[in-house]
C-alpha positions as CSV (number, residue, x, y, z in Angstrom):
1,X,98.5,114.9,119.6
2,X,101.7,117.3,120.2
3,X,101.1,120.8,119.8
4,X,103.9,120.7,116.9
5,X,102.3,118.0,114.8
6,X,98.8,120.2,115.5
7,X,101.0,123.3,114.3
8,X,102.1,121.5,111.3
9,X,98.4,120.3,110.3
10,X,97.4,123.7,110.3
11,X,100.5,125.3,108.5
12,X,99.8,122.3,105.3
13,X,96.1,123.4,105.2
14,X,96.8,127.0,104.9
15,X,99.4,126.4,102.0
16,X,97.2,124.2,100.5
17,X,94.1,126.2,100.6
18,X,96.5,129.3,99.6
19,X,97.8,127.1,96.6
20,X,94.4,126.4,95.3
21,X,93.1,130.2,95.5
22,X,95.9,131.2,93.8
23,X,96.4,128.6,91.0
24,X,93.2,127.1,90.2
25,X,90.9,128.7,88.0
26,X,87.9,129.1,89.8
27,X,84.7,131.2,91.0
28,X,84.9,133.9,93.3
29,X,82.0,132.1,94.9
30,X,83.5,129.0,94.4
31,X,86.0,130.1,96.2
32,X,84.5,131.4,99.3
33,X,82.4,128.4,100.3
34,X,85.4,126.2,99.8
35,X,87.3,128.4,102.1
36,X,84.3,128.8,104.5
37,X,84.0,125.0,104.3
38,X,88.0,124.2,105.2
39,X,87.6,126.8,108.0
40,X,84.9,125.0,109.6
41,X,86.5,121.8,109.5
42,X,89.4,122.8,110.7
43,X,87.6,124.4,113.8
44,X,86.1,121.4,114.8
45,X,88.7,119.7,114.3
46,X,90.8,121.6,116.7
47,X,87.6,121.8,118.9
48,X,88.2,117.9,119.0
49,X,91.8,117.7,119.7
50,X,91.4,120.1,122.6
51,X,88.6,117.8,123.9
52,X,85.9,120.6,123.8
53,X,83.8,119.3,121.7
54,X,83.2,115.5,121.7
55,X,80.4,116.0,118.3
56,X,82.9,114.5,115.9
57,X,82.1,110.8,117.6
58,X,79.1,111.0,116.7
59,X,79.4,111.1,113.0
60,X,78.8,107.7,111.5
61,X,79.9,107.1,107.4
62,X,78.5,103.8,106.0
């Protein structure tokens, strides 16, 4: 994946995630865990594109 479109990714999530802590009615706990939660899967999702971690493979749904 080109460093651009990786740069891109990560630009939507942050305005997205920046949109819904702004706009949506919410906990402040609420909040927090659904920030810690994108953080994380953005991390190993980078971790993956960089080919450091090779976890994400093993993940089965259904």
């Amino acid at each position: 994946m080109p460093l651009l479109n990786v740069v891109i990714v990560l630009i939507v999530v942050g305005v997205l995630l920046w949109l819904i802590n702004n706009y949506l009615p919410m906990d402040g706990k609420i909040k927090n865990i659904l920030n810690g939660v994108v953080v994380v899967v953005v991390i190993l999702w980078l971790l993956k594109i960089f080919g450091l971690i090779d976890v994400l493979s093993s993940f089965k749904v259904g």
